[in-house]
Backbone of each chain as nested JSON, in Angstrom:
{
  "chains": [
    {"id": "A", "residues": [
      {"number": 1, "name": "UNK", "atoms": {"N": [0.856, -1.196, 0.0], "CA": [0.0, 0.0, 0.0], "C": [0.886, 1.238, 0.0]}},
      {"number": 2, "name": "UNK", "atoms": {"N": [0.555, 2.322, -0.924], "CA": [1.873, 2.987, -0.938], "C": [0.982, 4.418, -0.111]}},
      {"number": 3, "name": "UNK", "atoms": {"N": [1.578, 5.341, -0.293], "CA": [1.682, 6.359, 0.984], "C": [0.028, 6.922, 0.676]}},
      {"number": 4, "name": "UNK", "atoms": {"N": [-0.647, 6.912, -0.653], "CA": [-1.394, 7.769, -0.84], "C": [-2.732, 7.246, -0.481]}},
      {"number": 5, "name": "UNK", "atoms": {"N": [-2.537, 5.511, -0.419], "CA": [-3.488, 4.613, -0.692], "C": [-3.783, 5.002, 1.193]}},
      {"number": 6, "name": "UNK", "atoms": {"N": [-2.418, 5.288, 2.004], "CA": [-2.607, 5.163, 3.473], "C": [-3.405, 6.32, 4.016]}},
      {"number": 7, "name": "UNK", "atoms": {"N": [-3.525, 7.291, 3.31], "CA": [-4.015, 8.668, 3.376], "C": [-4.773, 8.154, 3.209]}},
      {"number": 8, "name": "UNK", "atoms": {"N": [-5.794, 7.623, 2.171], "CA": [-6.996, 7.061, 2.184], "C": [-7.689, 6.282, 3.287]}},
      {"number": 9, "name": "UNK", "atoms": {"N": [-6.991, 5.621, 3.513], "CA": [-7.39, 4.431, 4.863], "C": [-7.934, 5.026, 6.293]}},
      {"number": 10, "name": "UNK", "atoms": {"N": [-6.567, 5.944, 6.258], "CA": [-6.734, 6.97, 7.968], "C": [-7.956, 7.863, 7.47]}},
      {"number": 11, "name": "UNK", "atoms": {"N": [-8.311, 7.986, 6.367], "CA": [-9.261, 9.243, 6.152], "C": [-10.39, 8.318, 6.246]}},
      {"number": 12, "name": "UNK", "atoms": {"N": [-10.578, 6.943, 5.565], "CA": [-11.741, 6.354, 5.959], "C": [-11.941, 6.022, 7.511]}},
      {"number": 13, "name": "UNK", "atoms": {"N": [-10.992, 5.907, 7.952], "CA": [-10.952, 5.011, 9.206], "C": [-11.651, 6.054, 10.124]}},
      {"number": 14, "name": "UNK", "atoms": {"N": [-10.862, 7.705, 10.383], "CA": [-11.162, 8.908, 11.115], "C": [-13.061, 9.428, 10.907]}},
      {"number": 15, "name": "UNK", "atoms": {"N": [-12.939, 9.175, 9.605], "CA": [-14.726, 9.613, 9.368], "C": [-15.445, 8.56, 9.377]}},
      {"number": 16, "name": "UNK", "atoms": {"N": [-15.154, 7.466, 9.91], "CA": [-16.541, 6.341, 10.133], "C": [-16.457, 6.293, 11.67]}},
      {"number": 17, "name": "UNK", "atoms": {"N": [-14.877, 6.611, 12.286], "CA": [-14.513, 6.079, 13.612], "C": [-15.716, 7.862, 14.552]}},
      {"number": 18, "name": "UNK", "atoms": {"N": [-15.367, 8.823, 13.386], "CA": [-15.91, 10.072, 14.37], "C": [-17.145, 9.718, 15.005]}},
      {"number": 19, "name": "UNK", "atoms": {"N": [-17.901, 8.798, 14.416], "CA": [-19.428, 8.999, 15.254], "C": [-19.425, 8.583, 15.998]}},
      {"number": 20, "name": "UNK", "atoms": {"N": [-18.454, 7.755, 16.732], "CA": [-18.745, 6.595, 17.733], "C": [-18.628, 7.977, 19.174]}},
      {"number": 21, "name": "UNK", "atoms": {"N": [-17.557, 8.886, 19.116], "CA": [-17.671, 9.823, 20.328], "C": [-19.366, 10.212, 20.635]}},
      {"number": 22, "name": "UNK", "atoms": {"N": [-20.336, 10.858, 19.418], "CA": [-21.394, 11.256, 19.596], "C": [-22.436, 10.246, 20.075]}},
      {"number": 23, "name": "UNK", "atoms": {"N": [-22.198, 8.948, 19.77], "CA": [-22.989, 7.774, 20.476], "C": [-22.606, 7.732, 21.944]}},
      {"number": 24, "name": "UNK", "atoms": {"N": [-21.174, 7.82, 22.029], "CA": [-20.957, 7.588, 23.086], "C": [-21.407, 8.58, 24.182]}},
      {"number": 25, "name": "UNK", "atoms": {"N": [-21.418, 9.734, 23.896], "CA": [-21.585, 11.095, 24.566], "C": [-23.467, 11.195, 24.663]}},
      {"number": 26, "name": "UNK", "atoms": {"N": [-23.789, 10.469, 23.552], "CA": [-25.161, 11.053, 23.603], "C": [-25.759, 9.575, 24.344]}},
      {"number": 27, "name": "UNK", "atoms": {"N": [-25.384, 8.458, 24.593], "CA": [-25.885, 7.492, 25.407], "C": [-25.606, 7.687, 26.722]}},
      {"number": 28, "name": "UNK", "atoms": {"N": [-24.357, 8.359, 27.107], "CA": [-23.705, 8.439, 28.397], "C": [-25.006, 9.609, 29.113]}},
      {"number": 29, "name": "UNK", "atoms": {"N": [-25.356, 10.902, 28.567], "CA": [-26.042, 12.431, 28.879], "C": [-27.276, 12.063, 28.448]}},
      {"number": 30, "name": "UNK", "atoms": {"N": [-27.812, 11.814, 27.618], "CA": [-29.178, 11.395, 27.197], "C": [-29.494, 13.062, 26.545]}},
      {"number": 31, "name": "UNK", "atoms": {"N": [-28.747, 13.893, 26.66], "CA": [-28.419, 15.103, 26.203], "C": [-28.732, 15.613, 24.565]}},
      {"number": 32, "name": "UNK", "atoms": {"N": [-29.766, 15.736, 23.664], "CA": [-29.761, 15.006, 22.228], "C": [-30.634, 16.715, 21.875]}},
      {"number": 33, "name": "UNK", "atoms": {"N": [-30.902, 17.572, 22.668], "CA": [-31.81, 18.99, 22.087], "C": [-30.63, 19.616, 21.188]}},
      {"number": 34, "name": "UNK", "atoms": {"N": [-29.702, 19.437, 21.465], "CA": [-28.64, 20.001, 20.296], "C": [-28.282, 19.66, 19.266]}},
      {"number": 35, "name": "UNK", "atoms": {"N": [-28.577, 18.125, 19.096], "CA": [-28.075, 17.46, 17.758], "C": [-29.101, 17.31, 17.031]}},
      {"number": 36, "name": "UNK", "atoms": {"N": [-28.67, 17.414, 15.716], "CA": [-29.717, 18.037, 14.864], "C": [-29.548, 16.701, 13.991]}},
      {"number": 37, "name": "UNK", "atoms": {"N": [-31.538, 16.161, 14.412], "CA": [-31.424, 15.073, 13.579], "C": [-31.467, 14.891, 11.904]}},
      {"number": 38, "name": "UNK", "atoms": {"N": [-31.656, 16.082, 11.176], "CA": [-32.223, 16.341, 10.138], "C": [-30.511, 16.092, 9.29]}},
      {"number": 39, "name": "UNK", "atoms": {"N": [-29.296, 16.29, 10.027], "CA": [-27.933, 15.875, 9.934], "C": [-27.989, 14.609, 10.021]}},
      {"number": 40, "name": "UNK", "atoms": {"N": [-28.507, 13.447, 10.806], "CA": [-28.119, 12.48, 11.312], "C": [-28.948, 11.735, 9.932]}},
      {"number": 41, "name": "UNK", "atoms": {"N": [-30.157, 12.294, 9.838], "CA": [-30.69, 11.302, 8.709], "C": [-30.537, 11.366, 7.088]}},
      {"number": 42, "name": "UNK", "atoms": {"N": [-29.88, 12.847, 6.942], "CA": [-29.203, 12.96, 5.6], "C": [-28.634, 12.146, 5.724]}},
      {"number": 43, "name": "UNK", "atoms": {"N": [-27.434, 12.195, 6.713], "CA": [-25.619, 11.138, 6.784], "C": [-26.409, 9.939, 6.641]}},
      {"number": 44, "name": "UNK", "atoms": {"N": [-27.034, 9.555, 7.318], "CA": [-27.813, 7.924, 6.706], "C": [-27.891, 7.845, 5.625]}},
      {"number": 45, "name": "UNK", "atoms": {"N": [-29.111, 8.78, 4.937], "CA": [-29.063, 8.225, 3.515], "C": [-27.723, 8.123, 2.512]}},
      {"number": 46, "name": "UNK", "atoms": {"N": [-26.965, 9.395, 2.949], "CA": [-25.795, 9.802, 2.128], "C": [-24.713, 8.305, 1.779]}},
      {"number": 47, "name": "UNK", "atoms": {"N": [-24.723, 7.517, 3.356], "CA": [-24.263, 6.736, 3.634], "C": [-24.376, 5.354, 3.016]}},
      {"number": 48, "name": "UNK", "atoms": {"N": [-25.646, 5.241, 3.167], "CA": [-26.104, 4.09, 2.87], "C": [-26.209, 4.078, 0.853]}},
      {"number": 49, "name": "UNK", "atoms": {"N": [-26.35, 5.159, 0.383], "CA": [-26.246, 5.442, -0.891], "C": [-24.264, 5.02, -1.421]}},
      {"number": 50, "name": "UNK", "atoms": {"N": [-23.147, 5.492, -0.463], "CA": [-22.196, 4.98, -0.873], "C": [-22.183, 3.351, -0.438]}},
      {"number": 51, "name": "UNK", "atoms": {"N": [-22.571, 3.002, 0.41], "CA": [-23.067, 1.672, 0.299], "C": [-23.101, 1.037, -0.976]}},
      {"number": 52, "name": "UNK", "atoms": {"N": [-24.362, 1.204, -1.241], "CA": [-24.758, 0.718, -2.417], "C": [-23.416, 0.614, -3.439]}},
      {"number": 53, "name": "UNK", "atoms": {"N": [-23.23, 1.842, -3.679], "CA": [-21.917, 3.299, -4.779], "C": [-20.642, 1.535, -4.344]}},
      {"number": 54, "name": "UNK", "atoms": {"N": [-20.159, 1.239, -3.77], "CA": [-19.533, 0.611, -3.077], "C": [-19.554, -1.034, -3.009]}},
      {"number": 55, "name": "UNK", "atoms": {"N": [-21.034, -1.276, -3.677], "CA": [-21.38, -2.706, -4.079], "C": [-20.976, -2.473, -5.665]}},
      {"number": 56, "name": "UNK", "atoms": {"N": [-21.367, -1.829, -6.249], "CA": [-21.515, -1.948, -7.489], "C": [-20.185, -1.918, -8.39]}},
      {"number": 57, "name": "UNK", "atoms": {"N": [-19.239, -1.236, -7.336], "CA": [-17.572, -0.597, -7.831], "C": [-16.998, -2.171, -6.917]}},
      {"number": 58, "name": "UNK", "atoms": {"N": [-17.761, -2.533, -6.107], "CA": [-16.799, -4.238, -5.468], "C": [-15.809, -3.381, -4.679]}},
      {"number": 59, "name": "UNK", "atoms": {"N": [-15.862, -2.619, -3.892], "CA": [-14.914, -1.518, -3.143], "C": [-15.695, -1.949, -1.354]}},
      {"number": 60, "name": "UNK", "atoms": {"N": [-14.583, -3.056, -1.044], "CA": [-14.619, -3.58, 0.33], "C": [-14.164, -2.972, 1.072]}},
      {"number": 61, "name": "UNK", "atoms": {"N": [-13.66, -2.112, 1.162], "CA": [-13.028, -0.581, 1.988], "C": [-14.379, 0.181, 2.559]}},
      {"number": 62, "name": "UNK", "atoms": {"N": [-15.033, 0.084, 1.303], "CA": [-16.234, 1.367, 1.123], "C": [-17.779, 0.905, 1.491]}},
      {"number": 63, "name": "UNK", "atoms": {"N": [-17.346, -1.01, 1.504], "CA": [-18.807, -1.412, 1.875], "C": [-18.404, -1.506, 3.687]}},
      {"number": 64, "name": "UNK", "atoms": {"N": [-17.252, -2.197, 4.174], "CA": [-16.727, -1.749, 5.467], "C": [-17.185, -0.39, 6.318]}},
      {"number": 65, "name": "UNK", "atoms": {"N": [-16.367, 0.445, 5.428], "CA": [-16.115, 1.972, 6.391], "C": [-18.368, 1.838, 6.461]}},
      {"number": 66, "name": "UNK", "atoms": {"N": [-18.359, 2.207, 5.295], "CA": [-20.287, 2.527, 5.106], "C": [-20.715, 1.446, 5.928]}},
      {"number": 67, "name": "UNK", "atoms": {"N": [-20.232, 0.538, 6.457], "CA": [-21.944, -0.493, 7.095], "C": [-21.548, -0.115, 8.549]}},
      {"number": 68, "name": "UNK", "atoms": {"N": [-20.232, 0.518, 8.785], "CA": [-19.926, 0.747, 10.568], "C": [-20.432, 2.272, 10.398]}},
      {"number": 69, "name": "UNK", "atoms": {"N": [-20.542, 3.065, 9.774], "CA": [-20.985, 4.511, 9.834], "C": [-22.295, 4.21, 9.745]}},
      {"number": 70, "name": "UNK", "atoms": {"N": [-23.474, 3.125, 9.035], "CA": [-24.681, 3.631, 8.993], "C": [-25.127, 3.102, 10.434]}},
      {"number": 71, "name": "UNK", "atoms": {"N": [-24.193, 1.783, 11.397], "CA": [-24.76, 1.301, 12.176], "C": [-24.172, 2.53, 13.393]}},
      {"number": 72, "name": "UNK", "atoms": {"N": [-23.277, 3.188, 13.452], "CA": [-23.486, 4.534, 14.02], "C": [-24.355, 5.407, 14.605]}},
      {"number": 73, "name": "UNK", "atoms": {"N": [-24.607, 6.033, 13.481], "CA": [-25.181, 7.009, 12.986], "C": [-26.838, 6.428, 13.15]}},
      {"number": 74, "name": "UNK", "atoms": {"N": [-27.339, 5.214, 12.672], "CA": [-28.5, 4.928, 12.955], "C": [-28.48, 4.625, 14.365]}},
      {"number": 75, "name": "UNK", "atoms": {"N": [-27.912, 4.322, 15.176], "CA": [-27.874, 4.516, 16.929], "C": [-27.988, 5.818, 17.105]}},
      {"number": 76, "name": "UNK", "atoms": {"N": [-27.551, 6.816, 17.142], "CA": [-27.32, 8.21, 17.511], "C": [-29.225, 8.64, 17.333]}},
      {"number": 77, "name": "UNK", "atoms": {"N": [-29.266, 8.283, 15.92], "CA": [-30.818, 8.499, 15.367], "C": [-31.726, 8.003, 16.325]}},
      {"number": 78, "name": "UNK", "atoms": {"N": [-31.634, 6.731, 16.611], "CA": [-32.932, 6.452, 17.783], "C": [-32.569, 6.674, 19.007]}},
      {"number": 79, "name": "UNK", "atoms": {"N": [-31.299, 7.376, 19.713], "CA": [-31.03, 7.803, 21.174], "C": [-32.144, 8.919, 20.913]}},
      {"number": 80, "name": "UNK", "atoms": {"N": [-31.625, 9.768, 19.848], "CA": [-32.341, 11.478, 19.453], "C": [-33.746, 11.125, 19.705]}},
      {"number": 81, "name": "UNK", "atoms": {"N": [-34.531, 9.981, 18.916], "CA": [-35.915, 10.262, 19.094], "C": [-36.556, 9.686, 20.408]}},
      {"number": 82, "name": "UNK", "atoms": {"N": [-35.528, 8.964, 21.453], "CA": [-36.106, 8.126, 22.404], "C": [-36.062, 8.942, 23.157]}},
      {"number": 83, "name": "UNK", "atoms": {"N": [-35.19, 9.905, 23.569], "CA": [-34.59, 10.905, 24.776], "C": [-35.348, 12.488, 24.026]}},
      {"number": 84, "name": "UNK", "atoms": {"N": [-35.801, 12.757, 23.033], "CA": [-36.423, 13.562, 22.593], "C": [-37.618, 14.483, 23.471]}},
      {"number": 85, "name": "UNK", "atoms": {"N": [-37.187, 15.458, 24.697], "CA": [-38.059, 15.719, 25.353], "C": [-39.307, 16.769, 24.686]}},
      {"number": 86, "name": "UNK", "atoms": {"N": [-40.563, 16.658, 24.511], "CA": [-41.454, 16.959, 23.526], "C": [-41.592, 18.863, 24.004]}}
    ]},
    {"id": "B", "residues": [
      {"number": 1, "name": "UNK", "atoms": {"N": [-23.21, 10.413, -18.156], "CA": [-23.068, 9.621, -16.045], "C": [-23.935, 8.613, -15.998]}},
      {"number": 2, "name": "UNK", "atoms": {"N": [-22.966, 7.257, -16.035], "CA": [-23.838, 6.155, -15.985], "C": [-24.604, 6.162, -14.476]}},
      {"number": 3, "name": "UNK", "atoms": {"N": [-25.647, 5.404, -13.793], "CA": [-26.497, 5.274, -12.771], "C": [-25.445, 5.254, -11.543]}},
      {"number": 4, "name": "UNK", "atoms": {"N": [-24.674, 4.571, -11.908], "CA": [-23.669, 4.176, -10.892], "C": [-23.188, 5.484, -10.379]}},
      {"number": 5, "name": "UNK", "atoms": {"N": [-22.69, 6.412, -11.379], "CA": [-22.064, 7.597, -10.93], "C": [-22.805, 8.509, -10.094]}},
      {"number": 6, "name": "UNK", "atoms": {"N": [-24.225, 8.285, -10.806], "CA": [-24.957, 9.071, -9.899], "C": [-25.269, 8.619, -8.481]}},
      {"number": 7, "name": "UNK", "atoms": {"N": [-25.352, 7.952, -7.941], "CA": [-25.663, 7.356, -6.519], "C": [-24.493, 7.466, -5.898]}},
      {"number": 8, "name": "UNK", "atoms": {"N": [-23.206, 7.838, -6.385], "CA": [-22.374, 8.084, -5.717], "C": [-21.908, 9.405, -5.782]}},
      {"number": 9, "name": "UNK", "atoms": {"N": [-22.331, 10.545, -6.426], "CA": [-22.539, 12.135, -6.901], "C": [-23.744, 12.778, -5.768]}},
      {"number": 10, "name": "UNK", "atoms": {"N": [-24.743, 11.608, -5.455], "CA": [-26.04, 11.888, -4.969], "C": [-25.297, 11.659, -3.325]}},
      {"number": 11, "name": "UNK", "atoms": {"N": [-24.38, 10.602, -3.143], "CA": [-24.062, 10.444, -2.113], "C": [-23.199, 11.465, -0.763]}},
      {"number": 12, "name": "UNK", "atoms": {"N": [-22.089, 11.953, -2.354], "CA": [-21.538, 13.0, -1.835], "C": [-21.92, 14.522, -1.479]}},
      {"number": 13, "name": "UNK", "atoms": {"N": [-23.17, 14.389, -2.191], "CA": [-23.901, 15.718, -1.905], "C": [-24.753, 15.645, -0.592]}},
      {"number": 14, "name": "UNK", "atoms": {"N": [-24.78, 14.715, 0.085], "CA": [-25.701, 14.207, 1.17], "C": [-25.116, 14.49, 2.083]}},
      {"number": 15, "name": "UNK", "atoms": {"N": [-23.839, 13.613, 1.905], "CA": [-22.824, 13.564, 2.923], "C": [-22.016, 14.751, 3.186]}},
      {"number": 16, "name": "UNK", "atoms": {"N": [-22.18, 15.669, 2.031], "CA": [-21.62, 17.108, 2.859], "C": [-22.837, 17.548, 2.985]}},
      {"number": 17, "name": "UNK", "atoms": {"N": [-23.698, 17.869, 2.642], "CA": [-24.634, 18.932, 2.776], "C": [-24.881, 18.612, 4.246]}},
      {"number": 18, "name": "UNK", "atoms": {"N": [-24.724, 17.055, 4.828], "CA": [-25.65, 16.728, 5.66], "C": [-25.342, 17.977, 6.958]}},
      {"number": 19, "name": "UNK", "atoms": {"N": [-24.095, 18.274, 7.316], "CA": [-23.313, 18.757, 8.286], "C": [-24.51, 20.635, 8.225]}},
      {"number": 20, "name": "UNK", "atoms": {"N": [-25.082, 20.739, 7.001], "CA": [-25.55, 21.827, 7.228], "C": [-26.134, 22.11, 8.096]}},
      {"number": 21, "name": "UNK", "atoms": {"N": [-27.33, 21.153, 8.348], "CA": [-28.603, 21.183, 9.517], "C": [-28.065, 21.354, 10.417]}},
      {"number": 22, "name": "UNK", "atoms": {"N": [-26.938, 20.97, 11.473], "CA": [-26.116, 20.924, 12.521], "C": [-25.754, 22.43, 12.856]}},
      {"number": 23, "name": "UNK", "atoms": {"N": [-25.343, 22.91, 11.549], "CA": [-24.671, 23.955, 11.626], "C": [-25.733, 25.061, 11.828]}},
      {"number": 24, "name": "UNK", "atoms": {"N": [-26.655, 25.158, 11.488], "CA": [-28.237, 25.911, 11.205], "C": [-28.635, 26.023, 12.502]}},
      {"number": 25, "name": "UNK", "atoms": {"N": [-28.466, 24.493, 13.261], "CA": [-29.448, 24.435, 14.472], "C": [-28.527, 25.509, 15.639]}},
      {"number": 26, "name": "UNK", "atoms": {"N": [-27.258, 24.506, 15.521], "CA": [-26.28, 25.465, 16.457], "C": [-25.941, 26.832, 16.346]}},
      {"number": 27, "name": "UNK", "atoms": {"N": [-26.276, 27.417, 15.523], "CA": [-26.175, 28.538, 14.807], "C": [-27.383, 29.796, 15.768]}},
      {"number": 28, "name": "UNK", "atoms": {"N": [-28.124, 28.639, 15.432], "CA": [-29.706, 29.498, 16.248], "C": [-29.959, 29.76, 17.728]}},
      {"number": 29, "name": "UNK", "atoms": {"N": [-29.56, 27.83, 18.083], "CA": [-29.988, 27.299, 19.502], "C": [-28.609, 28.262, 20.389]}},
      {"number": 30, "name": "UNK", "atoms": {"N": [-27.166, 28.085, 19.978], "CA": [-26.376, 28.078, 20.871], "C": [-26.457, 26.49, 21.97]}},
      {"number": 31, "name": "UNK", "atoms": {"N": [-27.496, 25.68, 21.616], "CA": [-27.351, 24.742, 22.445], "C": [-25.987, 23.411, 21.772]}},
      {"number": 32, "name": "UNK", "atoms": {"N": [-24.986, 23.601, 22.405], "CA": [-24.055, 22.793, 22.364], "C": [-23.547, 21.748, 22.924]}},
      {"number": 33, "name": "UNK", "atoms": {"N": [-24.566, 21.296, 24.351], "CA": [-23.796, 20.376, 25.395], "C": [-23.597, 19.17, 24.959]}},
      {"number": 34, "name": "UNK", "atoms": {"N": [-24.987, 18.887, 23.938], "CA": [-24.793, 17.566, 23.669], "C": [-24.051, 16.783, 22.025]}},
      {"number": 35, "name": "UNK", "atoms": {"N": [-23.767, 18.626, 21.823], "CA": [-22.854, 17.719, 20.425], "C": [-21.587, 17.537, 20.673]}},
      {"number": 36, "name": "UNK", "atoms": {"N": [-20.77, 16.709, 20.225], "CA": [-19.817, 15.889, 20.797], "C": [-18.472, 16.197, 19.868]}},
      {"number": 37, "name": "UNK", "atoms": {"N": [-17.552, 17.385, 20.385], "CA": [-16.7, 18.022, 19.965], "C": [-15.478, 16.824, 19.561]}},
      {"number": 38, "name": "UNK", "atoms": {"N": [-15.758, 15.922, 20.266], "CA": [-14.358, 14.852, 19.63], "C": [-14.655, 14.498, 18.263]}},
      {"number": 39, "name": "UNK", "atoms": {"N": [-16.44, 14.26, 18.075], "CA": [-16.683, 13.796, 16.798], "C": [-16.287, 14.616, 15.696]}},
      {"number": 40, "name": "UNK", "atoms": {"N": [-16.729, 16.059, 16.272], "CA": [-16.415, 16.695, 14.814], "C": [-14.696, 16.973, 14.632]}},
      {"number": 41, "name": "UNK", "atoms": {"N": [-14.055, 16.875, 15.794], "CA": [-12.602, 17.014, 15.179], "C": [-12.304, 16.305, 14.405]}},
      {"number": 42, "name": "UNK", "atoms": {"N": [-12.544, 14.885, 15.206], "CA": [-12.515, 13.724, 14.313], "C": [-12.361, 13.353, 12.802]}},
      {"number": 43, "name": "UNK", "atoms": {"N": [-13.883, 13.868, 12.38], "CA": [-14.295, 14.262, 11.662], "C": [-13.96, 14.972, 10.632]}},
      {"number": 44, "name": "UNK", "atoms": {"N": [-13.628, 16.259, 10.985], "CA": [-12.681, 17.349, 10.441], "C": [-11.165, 17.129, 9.958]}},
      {"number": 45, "name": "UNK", "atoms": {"N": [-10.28, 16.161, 10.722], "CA": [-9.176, 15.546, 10.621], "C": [-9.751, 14.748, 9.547]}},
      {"number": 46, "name": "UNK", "atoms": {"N": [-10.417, 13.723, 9.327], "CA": [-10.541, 12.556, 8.469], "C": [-10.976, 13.378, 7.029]}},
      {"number": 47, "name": "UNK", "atoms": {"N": [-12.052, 14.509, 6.991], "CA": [-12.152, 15.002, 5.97], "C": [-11.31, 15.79, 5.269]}},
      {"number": 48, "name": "UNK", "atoms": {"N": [-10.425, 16.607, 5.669], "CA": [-9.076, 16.919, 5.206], "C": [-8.426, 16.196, 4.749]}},
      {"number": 49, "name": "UNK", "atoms": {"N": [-8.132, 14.964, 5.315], "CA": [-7.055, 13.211, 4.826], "C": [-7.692, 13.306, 3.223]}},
      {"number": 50, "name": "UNK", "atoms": {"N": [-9.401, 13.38, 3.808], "CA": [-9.8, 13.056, 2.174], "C": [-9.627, 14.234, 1.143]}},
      {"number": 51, "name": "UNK", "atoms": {"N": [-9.219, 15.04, 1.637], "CA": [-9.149, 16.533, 1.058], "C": [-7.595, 16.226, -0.023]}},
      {"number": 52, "name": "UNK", "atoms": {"N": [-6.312, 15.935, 1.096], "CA": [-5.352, 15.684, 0.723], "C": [-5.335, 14.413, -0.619]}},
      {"number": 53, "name": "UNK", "atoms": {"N": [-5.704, 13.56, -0.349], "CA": [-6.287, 12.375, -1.084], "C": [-6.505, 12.523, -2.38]}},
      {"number": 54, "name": "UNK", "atoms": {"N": [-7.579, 13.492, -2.544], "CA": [-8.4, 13.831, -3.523], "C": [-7.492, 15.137, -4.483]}},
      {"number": 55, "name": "UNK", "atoms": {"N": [-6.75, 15.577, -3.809], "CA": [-5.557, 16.433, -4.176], "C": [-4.421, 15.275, -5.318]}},
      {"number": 56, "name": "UNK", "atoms": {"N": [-3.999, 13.98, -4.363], "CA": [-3.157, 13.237, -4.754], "C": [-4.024, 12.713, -6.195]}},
      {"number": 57, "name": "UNK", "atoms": {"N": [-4.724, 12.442, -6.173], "CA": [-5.618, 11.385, -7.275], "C": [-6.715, 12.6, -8.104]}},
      {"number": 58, "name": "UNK", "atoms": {"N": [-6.147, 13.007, -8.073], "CA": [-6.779, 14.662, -8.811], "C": [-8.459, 14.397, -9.411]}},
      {"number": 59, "name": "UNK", "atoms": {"N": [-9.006, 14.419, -8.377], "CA": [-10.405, 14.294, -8.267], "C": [-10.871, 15.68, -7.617]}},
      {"number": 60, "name": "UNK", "atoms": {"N": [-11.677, 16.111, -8.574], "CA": [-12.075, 17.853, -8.612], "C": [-13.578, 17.084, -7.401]}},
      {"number": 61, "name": "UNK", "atoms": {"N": [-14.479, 16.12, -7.721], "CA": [-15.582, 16.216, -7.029], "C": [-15.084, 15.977, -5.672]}},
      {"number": 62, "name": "UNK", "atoms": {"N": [-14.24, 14.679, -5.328], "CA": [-13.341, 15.208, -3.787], "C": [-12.95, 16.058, -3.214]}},
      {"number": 63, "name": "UNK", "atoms": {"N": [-12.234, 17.044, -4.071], "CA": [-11.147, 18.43, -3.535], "C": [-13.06, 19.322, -3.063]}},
      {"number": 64, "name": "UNK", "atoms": {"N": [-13.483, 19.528, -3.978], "CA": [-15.183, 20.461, -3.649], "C": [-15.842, 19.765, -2.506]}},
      {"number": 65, "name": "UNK", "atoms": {"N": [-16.343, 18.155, -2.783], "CA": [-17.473, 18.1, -1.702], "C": [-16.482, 18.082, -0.284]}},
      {"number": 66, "name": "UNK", "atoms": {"N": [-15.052, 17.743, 0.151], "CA": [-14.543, 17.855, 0.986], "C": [-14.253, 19.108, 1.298]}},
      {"number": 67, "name": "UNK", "atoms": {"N": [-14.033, 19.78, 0.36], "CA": [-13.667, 21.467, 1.434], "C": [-15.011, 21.903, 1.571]}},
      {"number": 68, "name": "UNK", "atoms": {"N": [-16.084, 22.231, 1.027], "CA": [-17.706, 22.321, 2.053], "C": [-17.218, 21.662, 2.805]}},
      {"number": 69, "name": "UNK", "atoms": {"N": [-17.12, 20.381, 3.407], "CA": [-17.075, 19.835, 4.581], "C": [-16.469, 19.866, 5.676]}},
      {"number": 70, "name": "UNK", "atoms": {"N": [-15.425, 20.353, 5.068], "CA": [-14.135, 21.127, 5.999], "C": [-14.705, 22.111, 6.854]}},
      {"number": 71, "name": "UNK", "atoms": {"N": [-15.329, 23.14, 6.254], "CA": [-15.617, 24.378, 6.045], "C": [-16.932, 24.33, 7.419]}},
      {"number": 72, "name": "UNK", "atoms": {"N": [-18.081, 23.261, 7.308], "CA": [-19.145, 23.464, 7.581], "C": [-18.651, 22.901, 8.881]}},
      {"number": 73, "name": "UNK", "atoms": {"N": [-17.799, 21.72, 9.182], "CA": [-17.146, 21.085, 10.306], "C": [-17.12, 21.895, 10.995]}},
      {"number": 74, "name": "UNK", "atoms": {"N": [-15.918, 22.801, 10.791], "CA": [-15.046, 23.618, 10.87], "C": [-15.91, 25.203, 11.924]}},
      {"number": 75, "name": "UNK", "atoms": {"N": [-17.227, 25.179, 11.372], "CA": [-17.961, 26.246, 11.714], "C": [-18.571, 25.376, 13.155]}},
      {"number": 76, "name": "UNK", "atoms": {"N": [-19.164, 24.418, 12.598], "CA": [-19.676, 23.342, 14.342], "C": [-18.507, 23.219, 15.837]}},
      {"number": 77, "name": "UNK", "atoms": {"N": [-17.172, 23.426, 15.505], "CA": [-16.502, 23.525, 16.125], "C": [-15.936, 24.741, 16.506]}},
      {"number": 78, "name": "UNK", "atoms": {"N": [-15.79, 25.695, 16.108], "CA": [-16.199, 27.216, 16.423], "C": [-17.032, 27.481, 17.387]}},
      {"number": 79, "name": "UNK", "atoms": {"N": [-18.332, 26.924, 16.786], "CA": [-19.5, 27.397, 17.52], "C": [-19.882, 26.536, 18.871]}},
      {"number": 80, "name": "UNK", "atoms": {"N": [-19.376, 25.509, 19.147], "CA": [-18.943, 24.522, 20.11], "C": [-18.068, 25.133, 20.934]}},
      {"number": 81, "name": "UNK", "atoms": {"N": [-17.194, 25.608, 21.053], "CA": [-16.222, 25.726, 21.7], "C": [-16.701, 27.521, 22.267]}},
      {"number": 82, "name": "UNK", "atoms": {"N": [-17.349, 28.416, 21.716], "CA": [-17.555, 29.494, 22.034], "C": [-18.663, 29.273, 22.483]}},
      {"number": 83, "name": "UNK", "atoms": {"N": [-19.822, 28.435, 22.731], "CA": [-21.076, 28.737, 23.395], "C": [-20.981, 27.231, 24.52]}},
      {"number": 84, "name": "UNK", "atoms": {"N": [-19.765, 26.735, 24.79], "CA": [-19.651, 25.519, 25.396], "C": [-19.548, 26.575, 27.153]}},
      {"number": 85, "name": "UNK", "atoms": {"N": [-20.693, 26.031, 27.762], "CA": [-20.891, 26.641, 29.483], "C": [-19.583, 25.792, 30.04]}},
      {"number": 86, "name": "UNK", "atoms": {"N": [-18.958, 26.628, 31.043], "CA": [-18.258, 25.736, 32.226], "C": [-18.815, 25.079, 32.983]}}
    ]}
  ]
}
């Protein structure tokens, strides 16, 4: 893997690994009036669309990084609507 | 643009735009406790990697949908850190 391919990797690795702080933070506080779910459910679809983007190219990097970001990100989504004080 | 391209054109527009709503809400609310400043560094670090990346492999739709993303990150963490209570 040469230097550029590694830039790639840490860049996938850093943006699937970021959500896990906001799960973690938002399961720990139950704290969720700030996070804006209308973000959380674009990044789903966005996500789940390179998914797909990612089956079709046979890019196991991209079906990886995408199935740990949508299972993320879809946690974060139902903390938001469970802890959602009306 | 075969189908393929598009679901992954459609993807990247998701996946940056998504960061907007975030930025909108915090923008308004000032409520920050519960968004989770590690994520967006995180975040911000990994999207730059892809910034650099997309520099190396001279991909114009990378170098664009990553600097919006930079950019919009970039503003969530600003606004995090200046309306964050002791």
């Amino acid at each position: 893997m040469d230097y550029i391919e590694v830039i790639g990797f840490v860049a996938a690795v850093l943006t699937t690994a970021a959500f896990l702080p906001q799960v973690y933070k938002t399961w720990q506080t139950k704290d969720v009036s700030g996070v804006s779910l209308t973000m959380f459910i674009t990044m789903f679809t966005g996500v789940i669309l390179w998914l797909v983007y990612g089956l079709f190219i046979n890019s196991l990097p991209m079906l990886v990084a995408n199935t740990i970001s949508a299972i993320l990100i879809f946690t974060v989504i139902v903390l938001k609507i469970k802890h959602h004080k009306k």
